[in-house]
C-alpha positions in Angstrom: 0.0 0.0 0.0 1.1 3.6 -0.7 0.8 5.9 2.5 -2.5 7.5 1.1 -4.2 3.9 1.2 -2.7 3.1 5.0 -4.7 6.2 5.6 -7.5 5.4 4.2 -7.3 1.6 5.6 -6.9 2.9 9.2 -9.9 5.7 8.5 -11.9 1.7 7.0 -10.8 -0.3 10.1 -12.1 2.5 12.5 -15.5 2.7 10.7 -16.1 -0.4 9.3 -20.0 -0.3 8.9 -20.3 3.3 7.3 -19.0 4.3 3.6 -15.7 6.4 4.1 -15.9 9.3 2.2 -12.1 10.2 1.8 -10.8 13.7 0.7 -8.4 13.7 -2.1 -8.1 17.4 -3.4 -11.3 18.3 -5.0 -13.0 14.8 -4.3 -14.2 12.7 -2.1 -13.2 9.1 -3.1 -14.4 5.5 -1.9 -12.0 2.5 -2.2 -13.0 -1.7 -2.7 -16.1 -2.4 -1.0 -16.9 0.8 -0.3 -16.7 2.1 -4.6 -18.6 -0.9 -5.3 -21.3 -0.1 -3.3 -21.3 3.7 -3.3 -21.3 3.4 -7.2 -24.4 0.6 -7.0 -26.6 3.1 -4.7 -25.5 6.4 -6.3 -25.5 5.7 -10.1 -21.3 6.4 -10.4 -19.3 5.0 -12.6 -16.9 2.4 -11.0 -13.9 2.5 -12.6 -10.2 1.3 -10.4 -6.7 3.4 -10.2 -3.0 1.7 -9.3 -2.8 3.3 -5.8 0.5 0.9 -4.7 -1.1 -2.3 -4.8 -0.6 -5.2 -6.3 -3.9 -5.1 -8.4 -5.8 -2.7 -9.4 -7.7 -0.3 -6.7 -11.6 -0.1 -7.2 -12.4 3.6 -7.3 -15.8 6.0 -7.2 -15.4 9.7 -6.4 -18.0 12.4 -5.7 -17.2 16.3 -6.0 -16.4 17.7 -2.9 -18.8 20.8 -4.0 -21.7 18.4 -3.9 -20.9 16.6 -1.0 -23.9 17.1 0.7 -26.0 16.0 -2.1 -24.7 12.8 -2.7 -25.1 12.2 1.5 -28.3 13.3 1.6 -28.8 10.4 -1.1 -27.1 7.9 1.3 -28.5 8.9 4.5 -31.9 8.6 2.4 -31.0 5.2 2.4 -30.2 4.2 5.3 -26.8 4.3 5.1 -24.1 5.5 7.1 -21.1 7.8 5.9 -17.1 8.7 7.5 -16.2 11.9 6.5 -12.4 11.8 6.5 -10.8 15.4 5.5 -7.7 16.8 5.2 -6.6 18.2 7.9 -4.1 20.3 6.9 -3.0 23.0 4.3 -1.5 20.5 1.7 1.2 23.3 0.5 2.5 23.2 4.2 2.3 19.4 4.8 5.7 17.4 5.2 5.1 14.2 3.4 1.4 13.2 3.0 -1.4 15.4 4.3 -2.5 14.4 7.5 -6.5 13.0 7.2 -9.0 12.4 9.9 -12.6 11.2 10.1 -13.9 14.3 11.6 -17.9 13.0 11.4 -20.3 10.1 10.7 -23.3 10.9 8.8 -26.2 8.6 10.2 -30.1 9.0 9.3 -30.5 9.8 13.1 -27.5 11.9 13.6 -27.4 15.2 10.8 -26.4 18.5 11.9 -26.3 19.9 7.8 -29.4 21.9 6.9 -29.0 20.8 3.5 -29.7 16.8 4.9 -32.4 17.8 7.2 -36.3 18.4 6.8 -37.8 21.5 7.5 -41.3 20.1 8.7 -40.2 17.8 11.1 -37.7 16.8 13.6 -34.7 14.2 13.0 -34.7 12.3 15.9 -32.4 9.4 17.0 -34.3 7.4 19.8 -32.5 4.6 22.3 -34.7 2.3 23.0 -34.2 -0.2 25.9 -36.6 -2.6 27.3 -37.2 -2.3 31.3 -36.7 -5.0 33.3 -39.5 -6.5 35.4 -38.8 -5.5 39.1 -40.6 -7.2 41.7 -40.9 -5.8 45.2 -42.5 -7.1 48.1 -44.1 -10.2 45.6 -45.6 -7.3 43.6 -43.9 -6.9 39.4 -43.8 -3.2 39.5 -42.9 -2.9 35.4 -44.2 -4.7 32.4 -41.9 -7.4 30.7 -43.0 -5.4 26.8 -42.2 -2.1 29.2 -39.8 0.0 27.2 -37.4 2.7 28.3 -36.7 5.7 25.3 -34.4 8.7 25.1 -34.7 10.8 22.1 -32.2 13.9 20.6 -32.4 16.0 17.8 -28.4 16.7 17.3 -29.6 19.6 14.8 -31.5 21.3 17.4 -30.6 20.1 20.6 -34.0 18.8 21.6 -33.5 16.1 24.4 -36.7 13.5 25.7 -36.6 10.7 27.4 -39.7 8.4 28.6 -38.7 6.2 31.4 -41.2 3.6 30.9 -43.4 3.2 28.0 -45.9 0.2 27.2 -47.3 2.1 23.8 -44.0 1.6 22.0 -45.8 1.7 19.0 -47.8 4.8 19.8 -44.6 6.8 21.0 -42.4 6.1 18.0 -45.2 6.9 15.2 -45.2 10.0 17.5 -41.2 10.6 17.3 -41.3 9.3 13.7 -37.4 8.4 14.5 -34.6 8.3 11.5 -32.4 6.0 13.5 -32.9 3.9 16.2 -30.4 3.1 18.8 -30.7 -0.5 20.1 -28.1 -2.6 22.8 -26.7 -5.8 20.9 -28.8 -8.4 23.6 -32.2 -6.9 21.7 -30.8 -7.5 17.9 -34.0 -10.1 17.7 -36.4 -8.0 18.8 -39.2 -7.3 16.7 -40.2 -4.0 17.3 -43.9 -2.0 15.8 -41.9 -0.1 13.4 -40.4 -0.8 9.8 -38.1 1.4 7.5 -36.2 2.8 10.0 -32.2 2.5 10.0 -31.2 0.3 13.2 -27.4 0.9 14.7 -26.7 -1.9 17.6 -24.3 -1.2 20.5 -22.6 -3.2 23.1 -24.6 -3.9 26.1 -22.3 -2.0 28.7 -22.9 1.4 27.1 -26.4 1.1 28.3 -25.1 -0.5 32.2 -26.5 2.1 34.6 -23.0 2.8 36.1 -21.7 4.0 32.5 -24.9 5.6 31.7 -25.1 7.7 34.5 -21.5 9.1 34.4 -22.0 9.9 31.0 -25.1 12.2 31.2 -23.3 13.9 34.4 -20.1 14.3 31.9 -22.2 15.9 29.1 -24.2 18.1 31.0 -21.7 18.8 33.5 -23.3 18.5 36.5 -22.5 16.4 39.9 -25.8 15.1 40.1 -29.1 13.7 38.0 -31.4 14.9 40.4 -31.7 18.5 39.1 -33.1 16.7 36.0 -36.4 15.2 37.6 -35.4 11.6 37.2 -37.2 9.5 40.4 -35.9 6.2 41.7 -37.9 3.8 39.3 -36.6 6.0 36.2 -33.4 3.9 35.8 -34.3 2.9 32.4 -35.0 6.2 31.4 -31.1 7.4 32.1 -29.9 4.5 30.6 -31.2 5.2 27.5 -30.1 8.5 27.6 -26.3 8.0 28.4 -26.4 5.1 25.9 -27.8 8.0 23.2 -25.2 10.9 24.6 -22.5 8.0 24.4 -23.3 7.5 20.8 -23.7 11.1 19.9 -20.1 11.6 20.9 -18.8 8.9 18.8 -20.5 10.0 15.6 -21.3 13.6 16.0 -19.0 15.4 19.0 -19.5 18.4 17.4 -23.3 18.0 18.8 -22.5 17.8 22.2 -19.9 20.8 22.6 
């Protein structure tokens, strides 16, 4: 590989379920898999480049002028895109110009007005299903009881339901772009179809993690100021699951 495709393999291996969209001067170019399928959803023309391999390289590039266009496109479909840049002034870089993934376009997580809908909001719900809790013989939850936190990185709109037993109901409400689900409910056949679904280890939804999330983002020494009672539990794990997803694909949202 030349330097520029260790780049772009490091940019790959850190993002390996989104599209990387990699800056090369006045383009933003996708490599193997990624051409392939870029060029199959966005009508370009596939064609490959000898980039230091042994074989040919496949290749698919977008202008960087219509970037946004051809993510709106993606995001439309469901799909997920890195946006690597350069990261510094080519004329003063020693060697290759340094590139980093600087975003990662989801349906649920678009800051751009150009990707966004004027007439409604973009939300990206967690959704986490309560456990039963019995106390004193009594189940104080239902097992189909579902905990959801909801943001809108565009306009900083934050909800979160603590317990819910009209799933259905609150997410035709929400209409969400992307839902945020822990790996453990992957089989889970939830009331609503179409909707891009992004699964995350278990532990980012662990109360201990959640909670010292949501008191890093908001910078606060406690969750009490926030209204959240002693049966919510759910309801802030959800939420520091979201705000640690957020910061992964959009930190820019949360600054």
């Amino acid at each position: 590989d030349t330097p520029l495709m260790q780049q772009w393999r490091d940019a790959k291996s850190r993002h390996p379920d989104a599209l990387v969209f990699f800056r090369v001067g006045d383009f933003y170019e996708m490599f193997y898999e990624d051409a392939e399928e870029g060029a199959r959803l966005l009508g370009l023309t596939l064609t490959s480049r000898n980039n230091g391999a042994a074989a040919q390289v496949p290749l698919a590039g977008v202008p960087a002028r219509a970037r946004d266009e051809y993510l709106h496109r993606l995001v439309s479909l469901g799909r997920r895109v890195a946006v690597c840049e350069q990261v510094e002034d080519p004329a003063e870089a020693k060697g290759i110009v340094r590139r980093e993934v600087v975003e990662t376009v989801t349906p649920g997580a678009v800051l751009a007005d150009a990707l966004l809908s004027a007439r409604r909001n973009n939300f990206l719900v967690a959704v986490l299903r309560e456990k039963p809790i019995t106390v004193t013989g009594t189940i104080t939850s239902s097992p189909d009881s579902f905990a959801l936190a909801a943001i809108d990185a565009s306009t900083g709109e934050v909800l979160v339901i603590p317990s819910c037993d009209a799933l259905e109901a609150e997410l035709a409400r929400l209409e969400p772009a992307e839902l945020l689900l822990p790996a453990s409910m992957e089989k889970v056949d939830l009331p609503i179809e179409g909707v891009s679904r992004t699964l995350r280890p278990d532990w980012i939804f662990d109360a201990g993690h959640a909670q010292a999330e949501v008191l890093k983002r908001y910078h606060v020494h406690s969750t009490a100021g926030f209204g959240f009672e002693a049966d919510d539990a759910a309801g802030l794990c959800a939420l520091g699951a979201l705000l640690t997803y957020v910061a992964e694909v959009q930190p820019v949202a949360l600054e």
